[in-house]
C-alpha positions in Angstrom: -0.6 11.6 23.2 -0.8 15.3 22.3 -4.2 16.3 22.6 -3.8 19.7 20.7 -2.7 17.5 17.6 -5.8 15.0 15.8 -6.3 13.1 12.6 -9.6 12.7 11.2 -10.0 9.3 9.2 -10.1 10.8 6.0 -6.6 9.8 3.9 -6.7 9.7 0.9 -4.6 9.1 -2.6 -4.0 12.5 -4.4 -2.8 11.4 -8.1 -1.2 14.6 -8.5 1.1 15.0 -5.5 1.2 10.8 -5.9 0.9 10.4 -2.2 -1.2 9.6 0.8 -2.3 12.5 2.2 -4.3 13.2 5.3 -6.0 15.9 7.7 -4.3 16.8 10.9 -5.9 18.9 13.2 -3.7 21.9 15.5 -5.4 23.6 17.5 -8.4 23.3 15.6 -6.6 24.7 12.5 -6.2 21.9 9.7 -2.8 21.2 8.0 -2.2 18.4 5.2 0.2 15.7 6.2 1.3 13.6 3.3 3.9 10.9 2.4 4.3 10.0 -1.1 4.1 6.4 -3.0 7.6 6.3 -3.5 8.4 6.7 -0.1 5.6 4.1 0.9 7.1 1.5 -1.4 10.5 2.0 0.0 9.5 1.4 3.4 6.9 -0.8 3.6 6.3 -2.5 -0.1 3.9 -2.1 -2.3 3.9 -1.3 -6.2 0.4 0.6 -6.8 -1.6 3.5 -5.0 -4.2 1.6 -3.9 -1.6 -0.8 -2.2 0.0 2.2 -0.9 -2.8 3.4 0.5 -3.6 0.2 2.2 0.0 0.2 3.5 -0.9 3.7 5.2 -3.9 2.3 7.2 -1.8 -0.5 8.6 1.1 1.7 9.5 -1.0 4.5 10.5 -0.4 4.5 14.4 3.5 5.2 13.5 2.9 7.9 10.5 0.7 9.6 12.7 3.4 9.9 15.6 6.4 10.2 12.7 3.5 13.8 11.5 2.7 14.9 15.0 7.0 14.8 15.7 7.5 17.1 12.5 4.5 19.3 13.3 5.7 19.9 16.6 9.0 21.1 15.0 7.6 23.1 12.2 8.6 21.1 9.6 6.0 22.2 7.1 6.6 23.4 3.6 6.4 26.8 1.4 3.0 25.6 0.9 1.7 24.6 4.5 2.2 20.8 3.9 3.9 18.7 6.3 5.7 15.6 3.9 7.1 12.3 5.9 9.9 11.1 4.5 
C-alpha cells in the first residue's frame, strides 16, 4: 500500500456531478476522486444514489486501489478531479 496516497471516510453523493465522490489524500494535498451513478449501476447494480452509494462502501477496497492506480498516472481532469470509470 502506498503510504503517500489516503482516503478519509468521508464519501459522499454530490447530486450535481451524480456521483460518489470522495477525498484522497497526496502528499498531504487533497484531490476529489469520484465515479458516477451510472458507472456504479453498470458495474455493480443498483438503480438509486443512495443504493449507489451503498455499492461504493462495499466495493470500496477496489475503487480505492482502481483511484490510487490513476492518481499515480496523472489521470486527473481540467478541473483537478480524478473520475473512475
Amino acid at each position: 500500500m502506498n503510504q503517500a496516497i489516503q482516503f478519509p471516510d468521508r464519501e459522499h453523493w454530490d447530486e450535481r456531478q451524480s456521483a460518489v465522490c470522495f477525498p484522497a489524500l497526496v502528499h498531504g494535498m487533497q484531490l476529489t476522486c469520484a465515479i458516477s451513478g451510472e458507472t456504479i449501476a453498470a458495474r455493480f447494480g443498483g438503480e438509486t444514489s443512495r443504493q449507489w452509494l451503498e455499492l461504493f462502501l462495499e466495493n470500496r477496497w477496489d475503487l480505492e486501489e482502481e483511484a490510487s492506480e490513476l492518481i499515480r498516472n496523472q489521470q486527473e481532469d481540467n478541473q483537478g478531479w480524478v473520475w473512475l470509470s
